[in-house]
C-alpha positions in Angstrom: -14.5 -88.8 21.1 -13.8 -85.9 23.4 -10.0 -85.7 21.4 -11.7 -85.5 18.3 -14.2 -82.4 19.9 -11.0 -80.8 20.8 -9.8 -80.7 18.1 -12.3 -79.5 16.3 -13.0 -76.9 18.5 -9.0 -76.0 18.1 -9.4 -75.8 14.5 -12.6 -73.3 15.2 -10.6 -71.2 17.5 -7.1 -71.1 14.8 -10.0 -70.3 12.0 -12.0 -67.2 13.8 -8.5 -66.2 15.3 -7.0 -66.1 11.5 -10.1 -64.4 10.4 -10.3 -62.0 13.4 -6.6 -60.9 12.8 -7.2 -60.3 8.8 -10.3 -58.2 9.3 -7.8 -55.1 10.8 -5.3 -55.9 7.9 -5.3 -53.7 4.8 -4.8 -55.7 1.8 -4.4 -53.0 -1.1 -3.3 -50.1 -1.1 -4.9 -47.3 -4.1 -2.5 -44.6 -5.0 -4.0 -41.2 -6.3 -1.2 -38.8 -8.3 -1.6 -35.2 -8.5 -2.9 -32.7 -10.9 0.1 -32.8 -13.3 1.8 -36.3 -12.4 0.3 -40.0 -13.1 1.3 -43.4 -11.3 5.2 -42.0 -12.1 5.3 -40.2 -9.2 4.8 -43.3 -7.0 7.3 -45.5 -8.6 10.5 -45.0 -6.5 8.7 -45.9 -3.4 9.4 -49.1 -1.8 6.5 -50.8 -0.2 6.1 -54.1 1.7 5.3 -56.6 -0.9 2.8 -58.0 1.5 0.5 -55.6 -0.3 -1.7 -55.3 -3.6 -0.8 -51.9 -5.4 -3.8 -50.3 -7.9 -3.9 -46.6 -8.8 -6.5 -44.8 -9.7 -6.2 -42.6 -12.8 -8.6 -39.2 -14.2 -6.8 -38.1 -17.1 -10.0 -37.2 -18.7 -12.5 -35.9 -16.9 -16.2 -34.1 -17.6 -16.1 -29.9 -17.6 -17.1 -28.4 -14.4 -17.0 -31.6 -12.4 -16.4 -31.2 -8.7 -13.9 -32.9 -6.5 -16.4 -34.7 -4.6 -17.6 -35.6 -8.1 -14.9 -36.8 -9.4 -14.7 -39.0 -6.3 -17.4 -40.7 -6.7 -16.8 -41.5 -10.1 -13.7 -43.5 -9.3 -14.8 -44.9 -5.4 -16.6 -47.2 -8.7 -12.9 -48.7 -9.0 -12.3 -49.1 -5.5 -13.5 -52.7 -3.7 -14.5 -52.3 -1.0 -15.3 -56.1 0.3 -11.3 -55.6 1.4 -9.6 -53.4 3.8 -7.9 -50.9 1.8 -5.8 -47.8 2.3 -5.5 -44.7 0.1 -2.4 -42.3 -0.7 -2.4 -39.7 -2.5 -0.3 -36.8 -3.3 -1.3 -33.3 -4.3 -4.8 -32.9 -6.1 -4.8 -37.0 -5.6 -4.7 -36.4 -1.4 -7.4 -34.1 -2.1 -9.4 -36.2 -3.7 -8.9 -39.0 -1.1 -10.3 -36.9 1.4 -13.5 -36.9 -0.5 -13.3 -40.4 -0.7 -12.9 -41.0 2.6 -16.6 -40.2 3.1 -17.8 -42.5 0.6 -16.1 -45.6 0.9 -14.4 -46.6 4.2 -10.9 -47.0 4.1 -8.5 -48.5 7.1 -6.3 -45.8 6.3 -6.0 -42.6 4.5 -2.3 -40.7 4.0 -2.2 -37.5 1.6 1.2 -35.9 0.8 2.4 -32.7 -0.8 -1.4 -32.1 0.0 -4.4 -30.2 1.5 -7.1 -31.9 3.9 -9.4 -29.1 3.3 -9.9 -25.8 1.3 -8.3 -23.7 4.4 -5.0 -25.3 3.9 -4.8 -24.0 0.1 -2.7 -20.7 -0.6 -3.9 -17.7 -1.0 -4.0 -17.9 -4.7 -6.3 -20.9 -4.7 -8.6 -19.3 -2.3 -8.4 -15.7 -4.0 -9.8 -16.9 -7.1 -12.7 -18.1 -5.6 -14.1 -14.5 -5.1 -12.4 -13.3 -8.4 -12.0 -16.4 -10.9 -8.9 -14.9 -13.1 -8.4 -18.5 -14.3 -11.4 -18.7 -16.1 -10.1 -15.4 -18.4 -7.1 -17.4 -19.7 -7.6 -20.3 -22.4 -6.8 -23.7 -21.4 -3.5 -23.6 -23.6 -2.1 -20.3 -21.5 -2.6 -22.7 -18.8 -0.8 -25.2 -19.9 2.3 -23.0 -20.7 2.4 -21.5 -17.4 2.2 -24.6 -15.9 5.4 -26.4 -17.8 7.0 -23.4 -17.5 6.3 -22.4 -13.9 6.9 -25.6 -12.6 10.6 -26.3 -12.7 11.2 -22.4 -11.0 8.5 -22.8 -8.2 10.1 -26.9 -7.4 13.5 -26.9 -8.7 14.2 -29.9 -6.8 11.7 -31.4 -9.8 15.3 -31.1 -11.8 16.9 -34.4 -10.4 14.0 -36.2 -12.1 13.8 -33.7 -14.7 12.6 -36.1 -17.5 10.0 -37.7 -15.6 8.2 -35.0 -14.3 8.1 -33.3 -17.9 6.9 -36.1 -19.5 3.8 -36.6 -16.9 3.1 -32.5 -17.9 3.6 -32.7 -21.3 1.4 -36.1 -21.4 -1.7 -33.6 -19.6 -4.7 -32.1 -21.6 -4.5 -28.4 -21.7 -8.5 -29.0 -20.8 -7.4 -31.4 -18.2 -5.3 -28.5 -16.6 -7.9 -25.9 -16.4 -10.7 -28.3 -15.2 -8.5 -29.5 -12.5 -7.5 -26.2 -11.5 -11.1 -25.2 -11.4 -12.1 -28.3 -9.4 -9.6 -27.4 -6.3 -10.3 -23.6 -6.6 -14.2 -24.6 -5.9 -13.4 -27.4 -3.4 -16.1 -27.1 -0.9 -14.2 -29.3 2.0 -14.3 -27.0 5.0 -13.6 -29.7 7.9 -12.4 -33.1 7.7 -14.6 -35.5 10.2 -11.7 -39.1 9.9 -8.7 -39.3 10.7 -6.0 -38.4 8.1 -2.4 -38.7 7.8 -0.8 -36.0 6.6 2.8 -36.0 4.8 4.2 -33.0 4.0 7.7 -31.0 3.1 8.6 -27.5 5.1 9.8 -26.5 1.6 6.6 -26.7 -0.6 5.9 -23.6 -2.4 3.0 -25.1 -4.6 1.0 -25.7 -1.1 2.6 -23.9 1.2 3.4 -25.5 4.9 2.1 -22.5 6.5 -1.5 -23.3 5.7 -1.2 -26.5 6.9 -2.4 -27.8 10.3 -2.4 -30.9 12.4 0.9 -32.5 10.3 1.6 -36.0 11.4 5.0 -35.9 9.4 7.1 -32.9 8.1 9.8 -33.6 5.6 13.1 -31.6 6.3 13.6 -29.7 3.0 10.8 -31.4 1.1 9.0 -30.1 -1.7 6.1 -30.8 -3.6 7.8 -33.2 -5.8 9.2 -35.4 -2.9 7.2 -38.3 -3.2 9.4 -39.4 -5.9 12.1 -36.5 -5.2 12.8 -38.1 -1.3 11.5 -41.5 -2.1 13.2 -43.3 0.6 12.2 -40.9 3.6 8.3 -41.5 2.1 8.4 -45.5 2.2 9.9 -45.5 5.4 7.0 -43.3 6.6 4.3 -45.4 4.6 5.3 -48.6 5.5 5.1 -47.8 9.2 1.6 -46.5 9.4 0.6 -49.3 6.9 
């Protein structure tokens, strides 16, 4: 009698330990891609296979919408019964900040990113005051965007048919809406924890802006989350 209590206390104890020990795992991990990439940019990273990967996609998305908006829209495709983690890079960091506050994730890395509205360039905040972007048509934006992009990131070139065909796969509408959504983003202060990825030679978000970096990538761009792939995963797959 008092073997079999034992072991069926021992069999509690394995149980709540197991239990215990996967309540502080994350178990899937949601990637977010930026303003003009899609789940491309994320595919030359190398992470533990021990994880679920989903990704979280707003090609089309409602006019004037916010950030924090848009968030909640797809926090809808997040489940949260799990321990999750979110990454996301550019306009998808941002937009993992905002969903930081309404789901709860075990982790939350951005890269090639901003954690709030002070760590945009000048540009981005400028045109809060004077809106020139909402002059131009959605199509002008479009064009400057395909055809500013390779100049400001040249690096972009080693990958150079990937990352024009995520553009030329974008909504001129898309574009603007998106470009209006991070000029208005409202995030002053960030209240959790986030960890923050980001290249010293990043001319779409500048590195001067940025404060409180956990990582800074020698020579990384704004591309480098698929341009410097390996340096990423290595980063990821620590903190995860």
């Amino acid at each position: 009698m008092e073997q079999t209590k034992l072991k069926i206390f021992t069999l509690i104890l394995f149980l709540f330990s197991f239990l215990l020990c996967r309540a502080g795992n994350i178990e899937t991990i949601y990637f977010l891609p930026g303003q003009g990439s899609d789940k491309r940019i994320f595919d030359s990273l190398e992470i533990d296979s021990k994880f679920k990967l989903k990704y979280l996609e707003y090609d089309t998305i409602s006019k004037k919408v916010s950030l924090y908006e848009l968030a909640k829209q797809l926090s809808t495709s997040i489940d949260t019964t799990e321990n999750f983690a979110l990454i996301g890079v550019s306009l998808g960091g941002m937009l993992s900040v905002e969903l930081s506050r309404i789901v709860n994730p075990k982790k939350v890395i951005i890269i090639s990113s901003a954690k709030n509205r002070k760590e945009l360039p000048f540009r981005y905040r400028f045109q809060r005051v004077i809106p020139l972007f909402e002059i131009f048509p959605a199509k002008v934006i479009y064009w400057g965007a395909k055809t500013l992009q390779p100049i400001v990131e040249p690096d972009r070139n080693t990958n150079e048919d990937t990352f024009k065909s995520m553009l030329e796969r974008k909504n001129p509408k898309y574009l603007k809406r998106t470009a209006r959504m991070i000029i208005r983003w409202k995030r002053k202060t960030n209240s959790t924890k986030i960890i923050h990825v980001h290249g010293n030679n990043d001319h779409t978000i500048p590195i001067r802006n940025v404060v409180n970096l956990d990582y800074i990538i020698e020579d990384g761009s704004h591309m480098m989350a698929l341009t410097r792939s390996k340096e990423i995963s290595l980063i990821l797959n620590r903190e995860l």
